[in-house]
C-alpha positions in Angstrom: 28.7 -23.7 -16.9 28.1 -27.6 -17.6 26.0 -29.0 -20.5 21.9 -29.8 -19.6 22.5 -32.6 -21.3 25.8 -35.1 -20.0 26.8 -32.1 -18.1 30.6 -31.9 -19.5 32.3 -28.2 -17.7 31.9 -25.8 -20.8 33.5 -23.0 -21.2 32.4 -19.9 -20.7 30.3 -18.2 -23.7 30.0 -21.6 -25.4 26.9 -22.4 -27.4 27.4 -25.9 -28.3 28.3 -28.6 -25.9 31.9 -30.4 -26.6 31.1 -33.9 -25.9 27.7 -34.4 -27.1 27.1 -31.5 -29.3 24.2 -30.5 -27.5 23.2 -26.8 -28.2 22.9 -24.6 -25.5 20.0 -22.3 -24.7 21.6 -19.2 -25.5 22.1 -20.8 -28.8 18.6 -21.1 -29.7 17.8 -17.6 -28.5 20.5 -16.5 -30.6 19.1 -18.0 -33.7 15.4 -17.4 -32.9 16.0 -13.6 -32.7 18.1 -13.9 -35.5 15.5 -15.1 -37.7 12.8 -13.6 -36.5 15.6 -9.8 -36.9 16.1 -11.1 -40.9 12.0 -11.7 -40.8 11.2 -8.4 -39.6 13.8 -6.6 -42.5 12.3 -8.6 -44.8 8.6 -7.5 -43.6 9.7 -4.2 -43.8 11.5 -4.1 -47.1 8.2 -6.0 -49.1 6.1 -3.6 -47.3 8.8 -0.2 -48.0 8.7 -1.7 -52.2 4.8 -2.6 -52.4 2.9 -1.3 -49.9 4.1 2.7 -49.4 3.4 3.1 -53.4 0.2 1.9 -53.3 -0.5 4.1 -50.2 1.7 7.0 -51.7 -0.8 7.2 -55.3 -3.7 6.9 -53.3 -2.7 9.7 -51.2 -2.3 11.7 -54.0 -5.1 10.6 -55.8 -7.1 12.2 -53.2 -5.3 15.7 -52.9 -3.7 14.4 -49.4 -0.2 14.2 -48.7 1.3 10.8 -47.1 0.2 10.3 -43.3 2.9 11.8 -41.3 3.7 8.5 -39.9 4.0 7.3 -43.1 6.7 9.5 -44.1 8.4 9.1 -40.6 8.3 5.3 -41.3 9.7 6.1 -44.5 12.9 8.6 -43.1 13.2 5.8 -40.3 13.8 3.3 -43.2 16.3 5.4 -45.1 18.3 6.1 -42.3 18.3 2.7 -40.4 19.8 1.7 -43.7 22.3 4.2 -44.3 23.4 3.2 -39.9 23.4 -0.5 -41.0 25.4 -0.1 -44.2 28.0 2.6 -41.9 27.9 -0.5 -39.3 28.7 -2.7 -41.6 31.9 -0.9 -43.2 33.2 -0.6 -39.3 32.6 -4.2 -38.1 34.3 -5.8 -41.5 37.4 -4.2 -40.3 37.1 -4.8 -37.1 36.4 -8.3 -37.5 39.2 -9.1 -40.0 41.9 -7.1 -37.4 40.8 -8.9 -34.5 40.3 -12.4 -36.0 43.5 -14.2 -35.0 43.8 -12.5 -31.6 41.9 -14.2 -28.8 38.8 -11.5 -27.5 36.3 -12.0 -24.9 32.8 -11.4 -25.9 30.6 -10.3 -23.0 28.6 -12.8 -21.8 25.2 -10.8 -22.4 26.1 -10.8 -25.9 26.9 -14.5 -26.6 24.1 -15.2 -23.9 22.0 -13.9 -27.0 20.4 -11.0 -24.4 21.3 -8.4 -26.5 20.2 -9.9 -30.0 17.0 -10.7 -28.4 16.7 -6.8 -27.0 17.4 -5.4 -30.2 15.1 -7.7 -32.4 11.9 -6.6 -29.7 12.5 -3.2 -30.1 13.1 -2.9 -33.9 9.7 -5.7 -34.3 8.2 -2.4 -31.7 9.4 0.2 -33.5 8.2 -1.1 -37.0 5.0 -2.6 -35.6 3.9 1.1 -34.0 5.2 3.0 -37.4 3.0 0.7 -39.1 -0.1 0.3 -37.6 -0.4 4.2 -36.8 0.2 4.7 -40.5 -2.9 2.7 -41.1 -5.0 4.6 -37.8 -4.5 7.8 -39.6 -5.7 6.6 -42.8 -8.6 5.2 -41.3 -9.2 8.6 -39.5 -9.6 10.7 -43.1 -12.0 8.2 -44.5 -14.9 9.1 -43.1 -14.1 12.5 -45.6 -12.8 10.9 -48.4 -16.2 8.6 -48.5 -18.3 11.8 -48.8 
């Protein structure tokens, strides 16, 4: 692989050229879907701490019970976090056994493939658990107006 920009040979899974510390595209993809991942738990936590108690009274203001996608969304939620925090006390480990020994990373991953795959589907996933929460509301007001 050689740099786009003074074409130096780079190594391979490199994200920042070593000559003229140009950044590679893989890089930016990285940290695009990176923010846009940290945008999208952010999204979802404001909307998990404001939103779903407002929805959550109003439903039982009315005699209802929460939307069924609603609660899914909800489940989803609590056990996304429970994977991410069990994630997260494996890969600290990991990370601190393997940090002086020299391990190839698979180029799809520091190509920034598979942090771009993920960060689509979870933005899906969230997007679809959100906007058929607000279809079915929508559905039951025609009733709730009468």
């Amino acid at each position: 692989m050689y740099c786009s920009s003074c074409g130096t040979k780079m190594g391979e899974g490199k994200l920042r050229c070593p000559e003229c510390f140009h950044f590679t595209p893989a890089f930016w993809l990285n940290l695009f879907s990176l923010l846009l991942l940290v945008t999208l738990v952010v999204t979802n936590f404001l909307y998990l701490w404001k939103m779903v108690p407002i929805v959550a009274t109003f439903a039982a203001g009315m005699g209802f019970d929460l939307p069924l996608p609603m609660r899914l969304y909800i489940r989803v939620s609590n056990l996304s976090a429970t994977i991410a925090f069990l994630a997260l006390a494996v890969a600290i480990p990991v990370i601190l056994l393997l940090k002086g020994r020299k391990v190839r990373v698979p180029s799809f991953v520091t190509s920034g493939k598979l942090l771009a795959v993920v960060t689509w589907v979870a933005l899906l996933f969230s997007l679809v658990g959100i906007i058929t929460g607000y279809v079915d509301v929508l559905r039951k007001m025609p009733r709730l107006i009468r």
